[in-house]
PyMOL commands that place a pseudoatom at each C-alpha (Angstrom):
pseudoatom trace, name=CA, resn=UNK, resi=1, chain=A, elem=C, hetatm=0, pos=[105.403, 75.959, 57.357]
pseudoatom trace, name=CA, resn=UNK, resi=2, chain=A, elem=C, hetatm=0, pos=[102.004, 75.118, 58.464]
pseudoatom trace, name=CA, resn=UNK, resi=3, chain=A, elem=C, hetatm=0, pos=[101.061, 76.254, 62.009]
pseudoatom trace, name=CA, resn=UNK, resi=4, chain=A, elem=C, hetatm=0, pos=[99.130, 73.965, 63.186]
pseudoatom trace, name=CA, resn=UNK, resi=5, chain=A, elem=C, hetatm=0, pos=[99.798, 72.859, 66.899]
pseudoatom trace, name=CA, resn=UNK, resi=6, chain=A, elem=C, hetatm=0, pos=[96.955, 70.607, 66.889]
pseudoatom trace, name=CA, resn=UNK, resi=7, chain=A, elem=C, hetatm=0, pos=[97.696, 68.441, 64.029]
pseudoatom trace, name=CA, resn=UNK, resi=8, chain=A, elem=C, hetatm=0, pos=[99.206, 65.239, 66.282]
pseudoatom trace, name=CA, resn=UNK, resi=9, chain=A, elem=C, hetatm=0, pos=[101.705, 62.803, 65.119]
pseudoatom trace, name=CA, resn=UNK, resi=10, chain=A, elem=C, hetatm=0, pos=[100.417, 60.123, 62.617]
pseudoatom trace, name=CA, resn=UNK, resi=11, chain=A, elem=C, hetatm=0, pos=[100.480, 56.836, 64.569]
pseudoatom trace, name=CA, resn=UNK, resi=12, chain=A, elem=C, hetatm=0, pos=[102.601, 55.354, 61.362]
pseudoatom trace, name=CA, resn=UNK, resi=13, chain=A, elem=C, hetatm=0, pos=[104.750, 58.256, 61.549]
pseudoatom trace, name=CA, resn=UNK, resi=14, chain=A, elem=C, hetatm=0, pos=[107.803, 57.361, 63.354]
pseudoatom trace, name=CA, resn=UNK, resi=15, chain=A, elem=C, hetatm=0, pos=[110.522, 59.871, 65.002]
pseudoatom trace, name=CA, resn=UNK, resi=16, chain=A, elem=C, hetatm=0, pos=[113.725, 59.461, 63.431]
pseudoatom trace, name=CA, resn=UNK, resi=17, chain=A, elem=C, hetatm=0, pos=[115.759, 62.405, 65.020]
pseudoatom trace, name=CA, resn=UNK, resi=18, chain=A, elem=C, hetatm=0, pos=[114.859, 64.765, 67.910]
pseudoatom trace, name=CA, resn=UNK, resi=19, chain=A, elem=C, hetatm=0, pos=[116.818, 67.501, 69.627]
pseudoatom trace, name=CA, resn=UNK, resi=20, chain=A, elem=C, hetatm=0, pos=[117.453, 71.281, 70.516]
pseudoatom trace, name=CA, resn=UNK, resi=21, chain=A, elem=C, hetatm=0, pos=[120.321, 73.787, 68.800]
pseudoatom trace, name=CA, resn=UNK, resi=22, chain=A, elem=C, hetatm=0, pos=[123.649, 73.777, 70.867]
pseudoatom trace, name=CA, resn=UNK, resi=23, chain=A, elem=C, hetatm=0, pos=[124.272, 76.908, 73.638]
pseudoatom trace, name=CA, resn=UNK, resi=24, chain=A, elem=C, hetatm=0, pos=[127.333, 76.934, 71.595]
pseudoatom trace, name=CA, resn=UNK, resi=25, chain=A, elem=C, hetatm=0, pos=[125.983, 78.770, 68.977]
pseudoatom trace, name=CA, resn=UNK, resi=26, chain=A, elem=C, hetatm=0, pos=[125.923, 81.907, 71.408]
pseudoatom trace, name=CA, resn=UNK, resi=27, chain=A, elem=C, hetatm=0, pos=[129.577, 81.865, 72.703]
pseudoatom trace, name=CA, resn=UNK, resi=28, chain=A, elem=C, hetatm=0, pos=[130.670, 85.320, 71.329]
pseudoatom trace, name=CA, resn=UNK, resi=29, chain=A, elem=C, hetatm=0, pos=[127.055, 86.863, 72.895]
pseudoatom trace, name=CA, resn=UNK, resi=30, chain=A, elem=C, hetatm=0, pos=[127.435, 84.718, 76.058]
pseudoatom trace, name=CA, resn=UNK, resi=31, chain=A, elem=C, hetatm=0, pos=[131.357, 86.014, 76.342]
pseudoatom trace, name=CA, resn=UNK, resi=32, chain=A, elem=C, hetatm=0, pos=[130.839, 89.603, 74.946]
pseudoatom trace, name=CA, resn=UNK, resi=33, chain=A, elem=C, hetatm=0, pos=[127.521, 89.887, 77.915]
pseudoatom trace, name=CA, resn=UNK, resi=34, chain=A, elem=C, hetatm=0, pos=[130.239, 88.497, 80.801]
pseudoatom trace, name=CA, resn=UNK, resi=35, chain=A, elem=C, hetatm=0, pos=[132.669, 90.231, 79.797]
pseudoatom trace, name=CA, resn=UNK, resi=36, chain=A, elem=C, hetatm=0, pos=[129.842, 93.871, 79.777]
pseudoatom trace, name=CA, resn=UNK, resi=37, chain=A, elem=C, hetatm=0, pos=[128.842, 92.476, 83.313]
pseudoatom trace, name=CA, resn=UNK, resi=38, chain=A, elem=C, hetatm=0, pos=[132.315, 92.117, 84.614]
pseudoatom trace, name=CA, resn=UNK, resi=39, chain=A, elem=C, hetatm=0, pos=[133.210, 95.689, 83.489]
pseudoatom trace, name=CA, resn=UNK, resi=40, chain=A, elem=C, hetatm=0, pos=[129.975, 97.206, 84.633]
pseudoatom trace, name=CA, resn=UNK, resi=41, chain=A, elem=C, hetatm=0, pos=[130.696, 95.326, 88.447]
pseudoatom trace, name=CA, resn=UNK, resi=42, chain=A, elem=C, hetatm=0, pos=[134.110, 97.103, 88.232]
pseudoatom trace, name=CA, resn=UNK, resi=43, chain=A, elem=C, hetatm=0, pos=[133.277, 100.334, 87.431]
pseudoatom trace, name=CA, resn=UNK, resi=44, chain=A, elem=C, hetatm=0, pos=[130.439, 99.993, 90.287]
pseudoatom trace, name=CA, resn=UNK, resi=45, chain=A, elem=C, hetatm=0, pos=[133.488, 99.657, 92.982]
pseudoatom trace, name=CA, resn=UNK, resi=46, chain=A, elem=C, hetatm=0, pos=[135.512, 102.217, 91.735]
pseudoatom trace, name=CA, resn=UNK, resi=47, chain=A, elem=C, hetatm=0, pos=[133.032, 104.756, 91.808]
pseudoatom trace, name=CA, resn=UNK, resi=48, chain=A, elem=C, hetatm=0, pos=[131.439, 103.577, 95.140]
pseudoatom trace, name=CA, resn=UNK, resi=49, chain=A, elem=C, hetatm=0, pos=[134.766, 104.923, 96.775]
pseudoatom trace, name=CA, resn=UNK, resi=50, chain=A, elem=C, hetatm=0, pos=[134.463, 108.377, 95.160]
pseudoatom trace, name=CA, resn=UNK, resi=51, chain=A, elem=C, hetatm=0, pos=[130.826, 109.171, 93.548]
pseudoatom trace, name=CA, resn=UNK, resi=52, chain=A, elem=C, hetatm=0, pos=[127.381, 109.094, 94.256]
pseudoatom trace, name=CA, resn=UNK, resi=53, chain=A, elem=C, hetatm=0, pos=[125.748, 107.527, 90.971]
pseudoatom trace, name=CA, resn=UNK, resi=54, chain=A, elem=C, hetatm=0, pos=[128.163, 104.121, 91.830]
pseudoatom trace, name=CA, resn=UNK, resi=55, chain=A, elem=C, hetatm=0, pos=[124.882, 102.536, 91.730]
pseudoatom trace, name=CA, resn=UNK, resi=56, chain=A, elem=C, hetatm=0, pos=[124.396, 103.217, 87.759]
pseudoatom trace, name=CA, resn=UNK, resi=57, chain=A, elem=C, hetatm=0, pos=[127.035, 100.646, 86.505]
pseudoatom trace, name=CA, resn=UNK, resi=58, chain=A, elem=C, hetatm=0, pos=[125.278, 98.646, 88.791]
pseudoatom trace, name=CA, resn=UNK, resi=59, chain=A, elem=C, hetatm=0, pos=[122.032, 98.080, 87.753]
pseudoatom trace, name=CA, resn=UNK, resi=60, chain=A, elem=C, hetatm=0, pos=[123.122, 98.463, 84.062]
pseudoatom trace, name=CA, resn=UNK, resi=61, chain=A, elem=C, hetatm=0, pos=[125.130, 95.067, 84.325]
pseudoatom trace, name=CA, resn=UNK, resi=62, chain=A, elem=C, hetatm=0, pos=[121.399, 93.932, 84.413]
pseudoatom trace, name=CA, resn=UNK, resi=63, chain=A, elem=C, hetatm=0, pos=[121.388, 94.411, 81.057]
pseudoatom trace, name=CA, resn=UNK, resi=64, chain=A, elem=C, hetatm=0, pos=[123.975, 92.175, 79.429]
pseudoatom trace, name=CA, resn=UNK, resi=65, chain=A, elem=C, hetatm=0, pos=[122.895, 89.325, 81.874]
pseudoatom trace, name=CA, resn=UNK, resi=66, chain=A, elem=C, hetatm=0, pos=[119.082, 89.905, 80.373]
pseudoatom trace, name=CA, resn=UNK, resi=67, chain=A, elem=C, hetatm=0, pos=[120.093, 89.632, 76.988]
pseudoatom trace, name=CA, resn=UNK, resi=68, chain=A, elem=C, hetatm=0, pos=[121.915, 86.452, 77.762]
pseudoatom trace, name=CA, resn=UNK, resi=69, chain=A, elem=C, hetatm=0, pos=[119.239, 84.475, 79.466]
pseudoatom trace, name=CA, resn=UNK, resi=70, chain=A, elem=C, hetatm=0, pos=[116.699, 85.433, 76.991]
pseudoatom trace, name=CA, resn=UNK, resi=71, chain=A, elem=C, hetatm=0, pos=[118.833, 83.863, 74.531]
pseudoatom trace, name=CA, resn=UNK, resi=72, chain=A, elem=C, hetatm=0, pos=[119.700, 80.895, 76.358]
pseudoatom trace, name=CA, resn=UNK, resi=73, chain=A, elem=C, hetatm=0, pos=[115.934, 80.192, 77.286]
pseudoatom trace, name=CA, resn=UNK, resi=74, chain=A, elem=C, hetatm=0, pos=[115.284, 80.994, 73.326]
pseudoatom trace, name=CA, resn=UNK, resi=75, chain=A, elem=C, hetatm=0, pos=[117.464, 78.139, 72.558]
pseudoatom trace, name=CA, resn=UNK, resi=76, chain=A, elem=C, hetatm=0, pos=[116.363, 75.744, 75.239]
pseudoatom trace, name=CA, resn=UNK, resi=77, chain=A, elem=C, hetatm=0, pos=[113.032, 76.257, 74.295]
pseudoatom trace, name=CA, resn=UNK, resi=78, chain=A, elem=C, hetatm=0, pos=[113.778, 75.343, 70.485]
pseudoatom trace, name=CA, resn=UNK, resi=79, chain=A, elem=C, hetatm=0, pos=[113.086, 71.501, 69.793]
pseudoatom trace, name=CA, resn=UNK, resi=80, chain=A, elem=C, hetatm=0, pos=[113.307, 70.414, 66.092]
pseudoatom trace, name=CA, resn=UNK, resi=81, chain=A, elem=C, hetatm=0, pos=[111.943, 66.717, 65.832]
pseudoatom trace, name=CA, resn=UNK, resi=82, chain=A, elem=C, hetatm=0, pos=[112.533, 65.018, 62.473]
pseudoatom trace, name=CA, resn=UNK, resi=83, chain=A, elem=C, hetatm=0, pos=[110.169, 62.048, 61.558]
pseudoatom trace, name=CA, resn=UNK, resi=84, chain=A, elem=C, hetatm=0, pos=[109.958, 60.284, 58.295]
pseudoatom trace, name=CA, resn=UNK, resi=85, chain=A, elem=C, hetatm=0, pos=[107.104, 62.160, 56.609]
pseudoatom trace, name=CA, resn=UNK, resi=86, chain=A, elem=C, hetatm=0, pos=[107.796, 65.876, 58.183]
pseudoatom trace, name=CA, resn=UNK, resi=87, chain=A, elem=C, hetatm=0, pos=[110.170, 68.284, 59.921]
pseudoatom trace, name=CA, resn=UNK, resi=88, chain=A, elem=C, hetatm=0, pos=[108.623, 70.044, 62.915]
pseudoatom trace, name=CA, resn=UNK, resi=89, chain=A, elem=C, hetatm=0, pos=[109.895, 73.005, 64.326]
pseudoatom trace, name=CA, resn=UNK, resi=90, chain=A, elem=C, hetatm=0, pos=[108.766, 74.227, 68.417]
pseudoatom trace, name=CA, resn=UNK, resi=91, chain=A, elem=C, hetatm=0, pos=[109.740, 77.639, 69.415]
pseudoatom trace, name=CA, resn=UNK, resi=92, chain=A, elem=C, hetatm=0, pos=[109.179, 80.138, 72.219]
pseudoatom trace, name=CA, resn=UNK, resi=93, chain=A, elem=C, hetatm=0, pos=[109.659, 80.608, 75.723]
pseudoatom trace, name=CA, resn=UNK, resi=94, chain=A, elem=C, hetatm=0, pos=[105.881, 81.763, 77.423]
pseudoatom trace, name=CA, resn=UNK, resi=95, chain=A, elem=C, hetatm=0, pos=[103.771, 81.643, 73.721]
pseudoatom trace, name=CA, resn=UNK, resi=96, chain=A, elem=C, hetatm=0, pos=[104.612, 78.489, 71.915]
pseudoatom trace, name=CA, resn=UNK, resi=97, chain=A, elem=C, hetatm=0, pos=[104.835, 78.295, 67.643]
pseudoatom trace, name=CA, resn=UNK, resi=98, chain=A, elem=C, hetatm=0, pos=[104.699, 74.766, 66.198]
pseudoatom trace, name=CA, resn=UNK, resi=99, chain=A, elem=C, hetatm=0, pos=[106.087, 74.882, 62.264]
pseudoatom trace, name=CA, resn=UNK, resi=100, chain=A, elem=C, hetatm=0, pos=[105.625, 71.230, 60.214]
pseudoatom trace, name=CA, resn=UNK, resi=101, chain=A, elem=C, hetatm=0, pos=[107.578, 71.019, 56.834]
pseudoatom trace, name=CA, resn=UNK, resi=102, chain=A, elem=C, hetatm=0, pos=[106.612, 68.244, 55.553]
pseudoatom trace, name=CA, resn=UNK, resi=103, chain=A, elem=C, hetatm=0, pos=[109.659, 66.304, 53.970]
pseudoatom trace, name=CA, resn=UNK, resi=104, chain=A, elem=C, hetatm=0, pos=[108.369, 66.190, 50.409]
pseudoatom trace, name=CA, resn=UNK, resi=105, chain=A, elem=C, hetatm=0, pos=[107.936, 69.753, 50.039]
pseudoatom trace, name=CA, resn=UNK, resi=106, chain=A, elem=C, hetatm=0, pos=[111.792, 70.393, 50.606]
pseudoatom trace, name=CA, resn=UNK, resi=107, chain=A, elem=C, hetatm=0, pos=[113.523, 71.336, 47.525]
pseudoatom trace, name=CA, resn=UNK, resi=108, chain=A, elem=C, hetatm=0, pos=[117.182, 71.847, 48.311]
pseudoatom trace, name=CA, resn=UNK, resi=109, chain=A, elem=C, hetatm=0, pos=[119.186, 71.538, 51.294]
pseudoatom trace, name=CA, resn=UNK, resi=110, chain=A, elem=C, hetatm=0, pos=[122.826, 72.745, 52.134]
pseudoatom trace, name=CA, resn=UNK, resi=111, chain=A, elem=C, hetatm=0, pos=[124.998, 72.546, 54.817]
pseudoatom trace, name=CA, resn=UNK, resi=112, chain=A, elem=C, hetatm=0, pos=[127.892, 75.216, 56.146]
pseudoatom trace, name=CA, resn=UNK, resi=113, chain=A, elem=C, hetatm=0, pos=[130.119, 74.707, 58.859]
pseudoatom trace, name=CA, resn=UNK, resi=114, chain=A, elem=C, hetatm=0, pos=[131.963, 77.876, 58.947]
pseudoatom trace, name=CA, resn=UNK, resi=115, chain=A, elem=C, hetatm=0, pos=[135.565, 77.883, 60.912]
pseudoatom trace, name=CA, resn=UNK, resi=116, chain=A, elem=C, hetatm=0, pos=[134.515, 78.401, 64.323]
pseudoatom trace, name=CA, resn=UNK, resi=117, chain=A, elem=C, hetatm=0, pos=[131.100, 75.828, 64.495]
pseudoatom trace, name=CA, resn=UNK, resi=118, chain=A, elem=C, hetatm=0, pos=[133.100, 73.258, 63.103]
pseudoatom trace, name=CA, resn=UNK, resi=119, chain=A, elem=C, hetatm=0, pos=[135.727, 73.413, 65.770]
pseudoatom trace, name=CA, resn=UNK, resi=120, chain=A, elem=C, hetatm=0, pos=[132.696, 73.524, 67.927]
pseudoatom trace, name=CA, resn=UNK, resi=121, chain=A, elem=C, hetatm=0, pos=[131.090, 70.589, 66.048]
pseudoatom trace, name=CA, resn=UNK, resi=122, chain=A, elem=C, hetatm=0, pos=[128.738, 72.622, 64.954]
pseudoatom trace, name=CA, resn=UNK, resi=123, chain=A, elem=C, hetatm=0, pos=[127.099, 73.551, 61.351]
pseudoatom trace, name=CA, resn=UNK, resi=124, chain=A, elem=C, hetatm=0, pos=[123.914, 75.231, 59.601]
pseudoatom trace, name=CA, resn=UNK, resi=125, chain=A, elem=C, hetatm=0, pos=[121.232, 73.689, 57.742]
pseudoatom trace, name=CA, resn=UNK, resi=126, chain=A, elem=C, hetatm=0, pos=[119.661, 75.340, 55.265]
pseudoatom trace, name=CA, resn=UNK, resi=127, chain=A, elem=C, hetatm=0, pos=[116.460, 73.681, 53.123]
pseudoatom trace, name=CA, resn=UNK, resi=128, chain=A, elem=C, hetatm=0, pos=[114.664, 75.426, 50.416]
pseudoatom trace, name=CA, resn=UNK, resi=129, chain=A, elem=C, hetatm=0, pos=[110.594, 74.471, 50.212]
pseudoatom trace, name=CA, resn=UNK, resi=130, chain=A, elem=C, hetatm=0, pos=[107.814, 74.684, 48.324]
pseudoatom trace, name=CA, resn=UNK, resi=131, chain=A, elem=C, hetatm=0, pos=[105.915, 76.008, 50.804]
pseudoatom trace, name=CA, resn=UNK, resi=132, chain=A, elem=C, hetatm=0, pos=[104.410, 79.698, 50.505]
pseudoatom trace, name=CA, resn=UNK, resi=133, chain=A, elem=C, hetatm=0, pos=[104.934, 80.566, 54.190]
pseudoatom trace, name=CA, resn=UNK, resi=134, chain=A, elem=C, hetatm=0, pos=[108.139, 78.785, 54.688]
pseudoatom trace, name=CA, resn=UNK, resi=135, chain=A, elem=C, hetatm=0, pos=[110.404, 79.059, 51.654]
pseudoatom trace, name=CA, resn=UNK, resi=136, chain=A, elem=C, hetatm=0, pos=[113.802, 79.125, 53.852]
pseudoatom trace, name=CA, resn=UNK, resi=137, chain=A, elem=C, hetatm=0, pos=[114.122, 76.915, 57.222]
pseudoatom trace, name=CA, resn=UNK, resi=138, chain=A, elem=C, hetatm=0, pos=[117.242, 77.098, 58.890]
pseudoatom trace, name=CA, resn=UNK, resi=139, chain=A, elem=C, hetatm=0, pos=[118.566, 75.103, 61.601]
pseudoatom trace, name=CA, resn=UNK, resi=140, chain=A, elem=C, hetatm=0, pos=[121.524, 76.680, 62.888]
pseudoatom trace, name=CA, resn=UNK, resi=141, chain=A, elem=C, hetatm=0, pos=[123.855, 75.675, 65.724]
pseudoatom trace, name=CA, resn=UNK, resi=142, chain=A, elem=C, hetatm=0, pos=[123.516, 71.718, 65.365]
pseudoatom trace, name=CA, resn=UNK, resi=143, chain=A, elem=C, hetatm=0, pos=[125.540, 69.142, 67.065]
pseudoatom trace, name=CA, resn=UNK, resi=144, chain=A, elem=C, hetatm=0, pos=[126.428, 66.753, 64.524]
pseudoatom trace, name=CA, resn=UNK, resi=145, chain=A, elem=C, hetatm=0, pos=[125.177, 68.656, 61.396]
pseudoatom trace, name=CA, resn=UNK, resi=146, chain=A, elem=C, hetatm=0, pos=[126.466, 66.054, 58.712]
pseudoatom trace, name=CA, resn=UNK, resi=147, chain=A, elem=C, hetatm=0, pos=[124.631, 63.277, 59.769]
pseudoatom trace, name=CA, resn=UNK, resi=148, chain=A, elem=C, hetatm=0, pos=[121.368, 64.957, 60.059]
pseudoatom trace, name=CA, resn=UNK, resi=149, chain=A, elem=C, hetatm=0, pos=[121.640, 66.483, 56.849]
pseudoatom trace, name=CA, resn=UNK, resi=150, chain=A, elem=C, hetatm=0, pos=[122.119, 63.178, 55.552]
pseudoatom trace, name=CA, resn=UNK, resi=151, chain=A, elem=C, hetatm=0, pos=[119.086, 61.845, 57.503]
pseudoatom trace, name=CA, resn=UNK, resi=152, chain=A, elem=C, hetatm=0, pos=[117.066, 64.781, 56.115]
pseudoatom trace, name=CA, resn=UNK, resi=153, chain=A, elem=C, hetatm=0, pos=[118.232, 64.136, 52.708]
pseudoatom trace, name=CA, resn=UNK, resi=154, chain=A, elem=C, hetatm=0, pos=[117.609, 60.296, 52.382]
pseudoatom trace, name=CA, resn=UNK, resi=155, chain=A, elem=C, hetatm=0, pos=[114.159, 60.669, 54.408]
pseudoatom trace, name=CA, resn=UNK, resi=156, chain=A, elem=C, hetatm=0, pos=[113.141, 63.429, 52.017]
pseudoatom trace, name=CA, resn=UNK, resi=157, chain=A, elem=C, hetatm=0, pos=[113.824, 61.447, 48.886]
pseudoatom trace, name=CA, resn=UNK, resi=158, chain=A, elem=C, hetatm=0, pos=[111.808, 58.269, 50.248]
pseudoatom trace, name=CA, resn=UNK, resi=159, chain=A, elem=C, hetatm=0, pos=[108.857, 60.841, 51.215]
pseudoatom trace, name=CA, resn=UNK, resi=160, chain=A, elem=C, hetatm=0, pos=[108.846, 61.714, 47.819]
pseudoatom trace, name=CA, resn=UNK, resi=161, chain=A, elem=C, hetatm=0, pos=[109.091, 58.657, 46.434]
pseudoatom trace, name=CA, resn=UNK, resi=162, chain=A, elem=C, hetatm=0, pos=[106.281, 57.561, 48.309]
pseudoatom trace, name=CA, resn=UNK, resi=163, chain=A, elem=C, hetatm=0, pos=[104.247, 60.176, 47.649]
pseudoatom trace, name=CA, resn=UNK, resi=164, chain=A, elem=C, hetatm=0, pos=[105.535, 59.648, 43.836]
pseudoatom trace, name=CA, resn=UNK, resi=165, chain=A, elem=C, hetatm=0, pos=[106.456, 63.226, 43.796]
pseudoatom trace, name=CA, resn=UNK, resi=166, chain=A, elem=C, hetatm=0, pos=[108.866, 64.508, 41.055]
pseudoatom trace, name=CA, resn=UNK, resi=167, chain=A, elem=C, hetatm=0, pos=[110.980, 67.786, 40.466]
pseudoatom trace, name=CA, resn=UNK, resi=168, chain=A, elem=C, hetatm=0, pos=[109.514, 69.804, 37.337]
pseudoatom trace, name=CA, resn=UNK, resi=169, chain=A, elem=C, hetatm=0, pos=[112.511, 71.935, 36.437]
pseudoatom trace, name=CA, resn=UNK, resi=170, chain=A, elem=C, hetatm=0, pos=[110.709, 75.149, 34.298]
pseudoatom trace, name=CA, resn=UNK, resi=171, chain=A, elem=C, hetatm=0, pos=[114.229, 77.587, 33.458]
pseudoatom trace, name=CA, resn=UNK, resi=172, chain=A, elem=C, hetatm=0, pos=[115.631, 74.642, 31.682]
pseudoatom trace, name=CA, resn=UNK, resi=173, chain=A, elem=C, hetatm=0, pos=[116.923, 75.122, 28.053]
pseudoatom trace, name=CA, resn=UNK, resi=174, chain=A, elem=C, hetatm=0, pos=[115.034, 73.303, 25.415]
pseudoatom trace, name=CA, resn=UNK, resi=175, chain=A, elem=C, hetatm=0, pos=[116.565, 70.324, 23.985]
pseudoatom trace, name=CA, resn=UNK, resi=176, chain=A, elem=C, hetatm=0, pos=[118.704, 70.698, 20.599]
pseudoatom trace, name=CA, resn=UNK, resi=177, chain=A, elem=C, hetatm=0, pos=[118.456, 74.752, 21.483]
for i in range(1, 177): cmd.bond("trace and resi %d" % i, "trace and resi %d" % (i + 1))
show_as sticks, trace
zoom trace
């Protein structure tokens, strides 16, 4: 991935696909923090009737609530915008990173939707590059993960055969071996 914020989009680039990772992807954090908060709130009552550290379970339900905003705001702050020459990832919450694949360079792509995300609608996206820095990129709690692995796939083959790029396969077996 190239990290280049200041590289702006090419004026005969056009956005095919924009959007952000569903919350959805964070149920069992989201659940397993409520459920630490509600507990914590709890204990805070009964002990406020018979001890003097009541105020520890408290201010330690501060905890599960942190870790669940900062994940929320992670994933809010995630916007993956697919155009028809390159994939560009934006991340962060107060410091900002700006990834562009570009579509040619991807090499492989495959989609999971394990049990739960795909009663959730949900699925993974995995491409393999030719980039150095970015070998893996993974998109993971999409809405509607089918069709934009299909979008990725059929804009990736018409970048490359624009760009007249081909696939150079070097572990094959020789011919006649």
């Amino acid at each position: 991935m190239n990290t280049n914020p200041a590289a702006p989009v090419a004026s005969t680039e056009n956005e095919v696909w924009h959007g952000t990772p569903s919350q959805l992807r964070h149920l069992g954090l989201f659940t397993l923090s409520a459920i630490a908060a509600i507990v914590l709130l709890i204990a805070a009552i009964k002990l406020h009737e018979s001890s003097t550290v009541w105020w520890l379970p408290l201010a330690l339900v501060a905890v599960p609530v942190f870790v669940a905003v900062k994940r929320y705001l992670q994933t809010s702050c995630e916007h993956i915008t697919l155009t028809d020459q390159r994939l560009i990832l934006r991340r962060g919450v107060f410091s900002r990173t700006t990834d562009y694949v570009e579509l040619y360079r991807i090499k492989d792509s495959h989609f999971t939707q394990p049990f739960l995300e795909r009663m959730l609608g949900l699925g993974t996206i995995r491409l393999r590059t030719t980039q150095d820095s970015a070998p893996v990129v993974e998109l993971t709690g999409m809405t509607g993960p089918e069709h934009l692995w299909n979008q990725i796939r059929t804009l990736v083959e018409a970048r490359r055969d624009a760009k007249g790029v081909r696939e150079l396969d070097m572990n094959a077996e020789p011919a006649g071996g």
